[in-house]
C-alpha positions as CSV (number, residue, x, y, z in Angstrom):
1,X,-70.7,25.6,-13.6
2,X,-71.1,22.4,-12.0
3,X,-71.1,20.1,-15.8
4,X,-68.3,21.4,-16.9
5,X,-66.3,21.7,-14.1
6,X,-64.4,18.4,-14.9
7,X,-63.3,20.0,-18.1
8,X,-62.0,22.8,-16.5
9,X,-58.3,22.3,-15.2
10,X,-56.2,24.8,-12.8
11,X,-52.9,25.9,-13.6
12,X,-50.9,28.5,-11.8
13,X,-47.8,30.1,-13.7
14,X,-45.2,32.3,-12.8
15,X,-44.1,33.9,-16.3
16,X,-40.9,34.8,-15.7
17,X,-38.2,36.7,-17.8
18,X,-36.0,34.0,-17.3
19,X,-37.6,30.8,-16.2
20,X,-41.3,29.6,-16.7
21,X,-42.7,27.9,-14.4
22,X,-46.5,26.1,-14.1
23,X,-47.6,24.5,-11.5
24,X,-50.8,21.6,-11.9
25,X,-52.7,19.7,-9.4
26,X,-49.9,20.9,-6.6
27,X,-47.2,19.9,-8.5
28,X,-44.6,22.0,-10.6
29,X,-45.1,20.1,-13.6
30,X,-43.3,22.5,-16.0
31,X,-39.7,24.5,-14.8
32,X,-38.0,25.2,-18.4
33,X,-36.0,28.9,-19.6
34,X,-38.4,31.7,-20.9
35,X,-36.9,31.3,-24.2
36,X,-37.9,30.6,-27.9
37,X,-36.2,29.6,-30.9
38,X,-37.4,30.3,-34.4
39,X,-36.9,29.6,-38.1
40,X,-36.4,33.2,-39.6
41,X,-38.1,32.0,-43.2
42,X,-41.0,30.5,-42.4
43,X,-41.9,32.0,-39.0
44,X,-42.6,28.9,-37.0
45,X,-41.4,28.2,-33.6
46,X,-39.0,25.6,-33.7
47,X,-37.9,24.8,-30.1
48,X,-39.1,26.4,-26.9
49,X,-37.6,25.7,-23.4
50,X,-34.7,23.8,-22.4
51,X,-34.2,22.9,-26.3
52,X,-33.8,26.2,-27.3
53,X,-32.0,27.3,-24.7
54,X,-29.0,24.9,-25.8
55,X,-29.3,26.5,-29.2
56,X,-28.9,30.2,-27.6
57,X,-25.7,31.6,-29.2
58,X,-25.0,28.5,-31.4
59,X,-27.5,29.4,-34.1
60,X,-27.0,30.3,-37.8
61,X,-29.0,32.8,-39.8
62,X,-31.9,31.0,-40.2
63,X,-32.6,30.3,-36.7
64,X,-33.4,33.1,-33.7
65,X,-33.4,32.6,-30.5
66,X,-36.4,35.4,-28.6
67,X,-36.2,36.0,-25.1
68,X,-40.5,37.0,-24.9
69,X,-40.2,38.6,-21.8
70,X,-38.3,41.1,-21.3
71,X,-37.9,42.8,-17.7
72,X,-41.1,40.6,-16.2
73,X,-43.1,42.0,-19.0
74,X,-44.0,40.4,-22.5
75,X,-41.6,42.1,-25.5
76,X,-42.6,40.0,-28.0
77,X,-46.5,38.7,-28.0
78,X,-47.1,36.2,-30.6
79,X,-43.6,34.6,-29.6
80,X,-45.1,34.8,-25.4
81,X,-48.0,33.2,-26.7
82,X,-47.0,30.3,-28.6
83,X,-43.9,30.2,-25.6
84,X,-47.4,29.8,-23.2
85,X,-49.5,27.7,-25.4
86,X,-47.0,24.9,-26.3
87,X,-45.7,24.5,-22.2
88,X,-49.3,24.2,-21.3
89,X,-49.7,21.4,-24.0
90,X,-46.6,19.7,-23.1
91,X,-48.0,19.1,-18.9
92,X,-47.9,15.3,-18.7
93,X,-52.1,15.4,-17.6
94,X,-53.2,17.7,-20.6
95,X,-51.3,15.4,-22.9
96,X,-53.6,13.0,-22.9
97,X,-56.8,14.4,-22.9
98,X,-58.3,14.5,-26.5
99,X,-59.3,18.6,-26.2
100,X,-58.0,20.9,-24.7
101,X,-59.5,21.7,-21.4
102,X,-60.8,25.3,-20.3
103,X,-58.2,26.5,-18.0
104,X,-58.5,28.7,-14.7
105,X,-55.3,30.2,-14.2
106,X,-53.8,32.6,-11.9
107,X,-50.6,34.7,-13.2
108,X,-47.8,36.0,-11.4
109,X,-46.8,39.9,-13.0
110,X,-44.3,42.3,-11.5
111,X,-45.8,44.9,-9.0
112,X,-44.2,48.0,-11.1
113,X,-46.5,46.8,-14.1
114,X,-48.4,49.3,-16.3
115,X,-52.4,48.5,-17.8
116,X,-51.2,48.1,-21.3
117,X,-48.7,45.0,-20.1
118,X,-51.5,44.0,-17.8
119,X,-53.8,43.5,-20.7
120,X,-50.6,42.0,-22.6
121,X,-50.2,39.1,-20.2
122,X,-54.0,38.5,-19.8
123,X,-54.3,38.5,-23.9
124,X,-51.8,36.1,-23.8
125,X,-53.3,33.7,-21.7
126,X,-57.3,34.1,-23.1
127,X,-55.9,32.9,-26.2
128,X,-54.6,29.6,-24.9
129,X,-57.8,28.5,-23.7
130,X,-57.8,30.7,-20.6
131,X,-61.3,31.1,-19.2
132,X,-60.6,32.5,-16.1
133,X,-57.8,34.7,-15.3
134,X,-56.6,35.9,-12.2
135,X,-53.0,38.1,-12.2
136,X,-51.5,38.3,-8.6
137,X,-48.2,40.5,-7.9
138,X,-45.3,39.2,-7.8
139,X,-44.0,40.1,-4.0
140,X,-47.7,39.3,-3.0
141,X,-47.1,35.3,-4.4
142,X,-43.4,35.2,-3.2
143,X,-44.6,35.9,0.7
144,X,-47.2,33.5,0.5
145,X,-44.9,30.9,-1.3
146,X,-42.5,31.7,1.7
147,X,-45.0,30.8,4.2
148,X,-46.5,34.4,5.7
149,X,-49.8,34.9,6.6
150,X,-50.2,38.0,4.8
151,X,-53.5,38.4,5.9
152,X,-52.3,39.9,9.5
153,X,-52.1,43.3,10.1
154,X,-48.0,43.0,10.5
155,X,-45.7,44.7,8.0
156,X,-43.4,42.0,6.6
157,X,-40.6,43.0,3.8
158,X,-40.0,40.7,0.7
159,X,-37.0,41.3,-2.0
160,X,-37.7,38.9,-5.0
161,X,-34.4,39.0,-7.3
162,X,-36.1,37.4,-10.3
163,X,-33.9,37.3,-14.1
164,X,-35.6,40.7,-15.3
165,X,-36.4,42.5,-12.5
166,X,-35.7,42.4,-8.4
167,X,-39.1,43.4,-6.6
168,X,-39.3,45.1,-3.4
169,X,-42.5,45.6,-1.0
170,X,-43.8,45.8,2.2
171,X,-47.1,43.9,2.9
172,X,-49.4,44.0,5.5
173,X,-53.3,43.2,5.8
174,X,-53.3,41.2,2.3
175,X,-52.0,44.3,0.6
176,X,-48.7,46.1,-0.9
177,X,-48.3,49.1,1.1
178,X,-45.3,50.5,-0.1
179,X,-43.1,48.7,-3.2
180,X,-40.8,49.4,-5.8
181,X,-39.8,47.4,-8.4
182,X,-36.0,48.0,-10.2
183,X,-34.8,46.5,-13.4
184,X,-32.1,45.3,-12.0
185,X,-31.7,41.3,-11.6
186,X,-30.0,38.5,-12.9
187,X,-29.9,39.2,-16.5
188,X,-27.9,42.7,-15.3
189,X,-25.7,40.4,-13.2
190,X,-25.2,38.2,-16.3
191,X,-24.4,41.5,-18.6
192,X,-21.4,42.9,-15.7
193,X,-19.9,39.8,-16.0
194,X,-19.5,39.6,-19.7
195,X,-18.8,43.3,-19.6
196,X,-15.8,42.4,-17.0
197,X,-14.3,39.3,-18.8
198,X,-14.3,41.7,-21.4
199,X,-12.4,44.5,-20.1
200,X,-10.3,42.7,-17.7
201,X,-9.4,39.2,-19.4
202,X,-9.9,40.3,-23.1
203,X,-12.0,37.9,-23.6
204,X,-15.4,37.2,-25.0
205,X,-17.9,35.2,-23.3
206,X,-21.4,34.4,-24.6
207,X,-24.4,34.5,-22.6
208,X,-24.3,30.9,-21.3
209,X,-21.2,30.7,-20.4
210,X,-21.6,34.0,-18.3
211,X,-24.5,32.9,-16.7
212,X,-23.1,29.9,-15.7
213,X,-20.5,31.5,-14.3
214,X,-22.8,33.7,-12.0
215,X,-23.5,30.5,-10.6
216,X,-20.3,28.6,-10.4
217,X,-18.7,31.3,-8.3
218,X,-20.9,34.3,-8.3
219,X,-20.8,36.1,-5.1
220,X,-21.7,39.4,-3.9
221,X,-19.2,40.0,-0.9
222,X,-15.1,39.5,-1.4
223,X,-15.0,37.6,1.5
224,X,-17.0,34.3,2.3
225,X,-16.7,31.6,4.8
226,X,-16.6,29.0,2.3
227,X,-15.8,30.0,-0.8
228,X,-16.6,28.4,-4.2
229,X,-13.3,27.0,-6.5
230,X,-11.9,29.0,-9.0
231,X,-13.9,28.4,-12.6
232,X,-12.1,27.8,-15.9
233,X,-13.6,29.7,-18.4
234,X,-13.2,29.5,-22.1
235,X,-13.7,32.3,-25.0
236,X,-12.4,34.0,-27.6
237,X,-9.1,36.3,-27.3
238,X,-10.2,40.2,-28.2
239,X,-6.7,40.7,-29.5
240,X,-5.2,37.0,-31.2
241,X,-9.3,36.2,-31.7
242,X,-8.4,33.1,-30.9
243,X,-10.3,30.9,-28.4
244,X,-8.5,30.7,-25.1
245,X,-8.6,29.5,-21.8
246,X,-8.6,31.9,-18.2
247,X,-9.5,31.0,-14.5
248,X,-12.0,33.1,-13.0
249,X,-12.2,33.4,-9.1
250,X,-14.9,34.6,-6.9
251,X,-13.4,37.7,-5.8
252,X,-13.4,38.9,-9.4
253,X,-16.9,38.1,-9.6
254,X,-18.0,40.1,-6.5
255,X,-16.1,43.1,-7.9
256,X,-18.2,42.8,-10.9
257,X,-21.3,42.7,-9.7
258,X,-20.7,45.2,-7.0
259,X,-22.5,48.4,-8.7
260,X,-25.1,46.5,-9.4
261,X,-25.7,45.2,-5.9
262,X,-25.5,48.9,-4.9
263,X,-28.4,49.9,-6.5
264,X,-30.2,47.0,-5.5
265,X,-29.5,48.0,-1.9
266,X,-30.2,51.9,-2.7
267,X,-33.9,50.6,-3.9
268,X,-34.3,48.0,-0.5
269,X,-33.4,51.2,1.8
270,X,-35.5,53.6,0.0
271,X,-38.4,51.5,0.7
272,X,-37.9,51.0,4.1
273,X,-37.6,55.0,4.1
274,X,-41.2,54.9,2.9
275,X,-42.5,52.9,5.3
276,X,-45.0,53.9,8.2
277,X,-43.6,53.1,11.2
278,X,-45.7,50.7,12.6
279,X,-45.0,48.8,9.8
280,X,-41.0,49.5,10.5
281,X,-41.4,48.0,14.1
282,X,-42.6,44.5,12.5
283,X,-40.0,44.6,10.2
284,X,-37.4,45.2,12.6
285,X,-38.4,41.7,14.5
286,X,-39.2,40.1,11.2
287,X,-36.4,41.0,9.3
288,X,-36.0,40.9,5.1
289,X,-37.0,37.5,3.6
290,X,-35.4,37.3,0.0
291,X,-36.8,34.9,-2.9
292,X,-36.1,34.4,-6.9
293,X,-33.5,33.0,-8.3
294,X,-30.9,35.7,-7.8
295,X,-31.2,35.4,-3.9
296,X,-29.1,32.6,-4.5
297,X,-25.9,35.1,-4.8
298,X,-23.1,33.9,-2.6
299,X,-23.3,36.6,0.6
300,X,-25.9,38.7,-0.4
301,X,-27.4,38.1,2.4
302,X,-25.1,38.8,4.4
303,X,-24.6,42.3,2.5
304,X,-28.3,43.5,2.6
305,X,-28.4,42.3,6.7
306,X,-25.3,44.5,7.0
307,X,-26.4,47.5,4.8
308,X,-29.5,47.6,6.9
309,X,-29.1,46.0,10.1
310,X,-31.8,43.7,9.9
311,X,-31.8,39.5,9.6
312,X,-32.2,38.7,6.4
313,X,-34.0,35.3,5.6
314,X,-33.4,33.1,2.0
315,X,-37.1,31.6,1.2
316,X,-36.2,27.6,1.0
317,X,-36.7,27.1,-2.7
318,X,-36.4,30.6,-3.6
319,X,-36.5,30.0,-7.5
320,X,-39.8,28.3,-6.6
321,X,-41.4,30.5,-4.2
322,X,-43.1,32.8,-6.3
323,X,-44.8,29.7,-8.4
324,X,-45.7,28.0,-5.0
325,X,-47.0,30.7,-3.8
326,X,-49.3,31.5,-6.6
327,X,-50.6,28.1,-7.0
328,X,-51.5,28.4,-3.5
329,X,-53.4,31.6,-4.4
330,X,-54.6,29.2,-7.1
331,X,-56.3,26.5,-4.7
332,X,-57.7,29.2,-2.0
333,X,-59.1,31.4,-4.2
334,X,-61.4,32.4,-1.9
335,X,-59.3,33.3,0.7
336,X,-57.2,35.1,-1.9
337,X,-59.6,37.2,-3.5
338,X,-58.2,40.2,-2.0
339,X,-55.2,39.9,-3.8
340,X,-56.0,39.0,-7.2
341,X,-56.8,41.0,-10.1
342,X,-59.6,39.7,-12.5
């Protein structure tokens, strides 16, 4: 290689259903929504990002706004690929070179992932120049993002909430030993609360305005230590259709999300059903560490720790764990070899 290596750049990404995010030269250089916009006549992307996020649910005929991944996997390929090809081209270092450079990359994919969207996802990123890839899983780059040695032979337990799906496994000895990965996450979370406002308000809420209430006062228990204020929330009236105006508390939220939450609890106790003991006497001194955006739920830490009466830990940046901890695959290849796929 030696020549060429300075024409050959690193970039780890996690592709996520809801947020991309790339990470260059130990930086995140790129954090912007997994979504495209595009111009229905002539086919061309229009916006991608941040941009056409603002446009989601605002758009006329012309324009359509793609989601390209759809439950950690890729839906729609030539909109994931042009989504991949113009974030790469917009990292402040790639601007200016004059070519684009061979890339190494590494790739963050869900662990319940078949071959065909394995193939999808490496596809994807041969055509923007990838030269090398390398796909890790995604609880794999979440505990290493976190901080674990995952090389020791101790069982630790990571629950990654991501937008599409919430990832559960148990690693030990730089492998998964038992994992199961639900479809449950924070686009669910975003569909029970437009369901509720729906059904219990008569109103109707758009995606954005949904999703930001999951974070203004989203909570997963009815009763916090500090709770969030209550949110104002505008719509349209199902029975005037009318836009109107109704205050939303935290409470209401928790109740909204509360089946969902079950079944994410159901899948975090079934694996821990599966798992050899050994492994279940580390994890009752290690405890549960959660990562991915949806870990961010008011209290649902608190409701995993009391479901299964271990700690439960929130990674420090948990929407940036996973990309952290791949772009730290990324830069100790070697060490990582064992966990990536070629």
């Amino acid at each position: 290689m030696g020549f060429f290596d300075f024409m050959t750049e690193d970039i780890a990404i996690d592709l996520g259903t809801a947020n991309t995010l790339i990470i260059h030269n130990d930086k995140v250089v790129i954090d912007s929504p997994s979504i495209v916009a595009r111009d229905r006549i002539s086919g061309k992307i229009i916006a991608v990002g941040k941009e056409a996020n603002m446009m989601q649910g605002k758009t006329h005929e012309n324009i359509k706004t793609i989601r390209p991944l759809k439950d950690g996997v890729i839906a729609d390929f030539d909109a994931s690929e042009k989504m991949i090809s113009m974030l790469i081209k917009s990292i402040p270092a790639l601007k200016k070179r004059m070519f684009t450079p061979a890339l190494r990359m590494v790739v963050c994919i869900p662990s319940g992932i078949t071959e065909v969207e394995m193939r999808a996802v490496k596809e994807s990123c041969e055509r923007v120049n990838g030269k090398e890839v390398y796909l890790i899983h995604e609880p794999m780059a979440a505990a290493i993002g976190i901080g674990i040695d995952i090389m020791q032979p101790k069982g630790n337990m990571i629950v990654d909430i991501g937008g599409g799906t919430t990832e559960i496994a148990v690693i030990a000895l730089g492998g998964i030993v038992c994992d199961k990965s639900v479809k449950i996450a924070g686009d669910v979370f975003t569909n029970d609360i437009v369901y509720y406002m729906r059904t219990q308000h008569n109103l109707f809420v758009g995606e954005s305005t949904a999703e930001k209430i999951k974070i203004q006062v989203g909570a997963a228990i009815e009763d916090l230590e500090t709770p969030p204020e209550e949110m104002s929330v505008q719509g349209r009236d199902l029975l005037t259709g009318k836009p109107k105006q109704v205050a939303v508390s935290y409470r209401e939220i928790a109740k909204a999300l509360d089946k969902s939450i079950q079944r994410i609890e159901d899948a975090v106790m079934e694996t821990l059903s599966q798992t050899p003991p050994e492994l279940a006497a580390d994890i009752y001194n290690t405890g549960i560490y959660l990562a991915g955006g949806g870990s961010m739920l008011r209290g649902l830490d608190k409701r995993i720790s009391q479901k299964t009466d271990l700690p439960v830990y929130i990674a420090e940046d948990p929407l940036r764990a996973v990309v952290r901890g791949t772009g730290m695959a990324l830069k100790n290849l070697g060490k990582f070899k064992s966990v990536l796929i070629k």
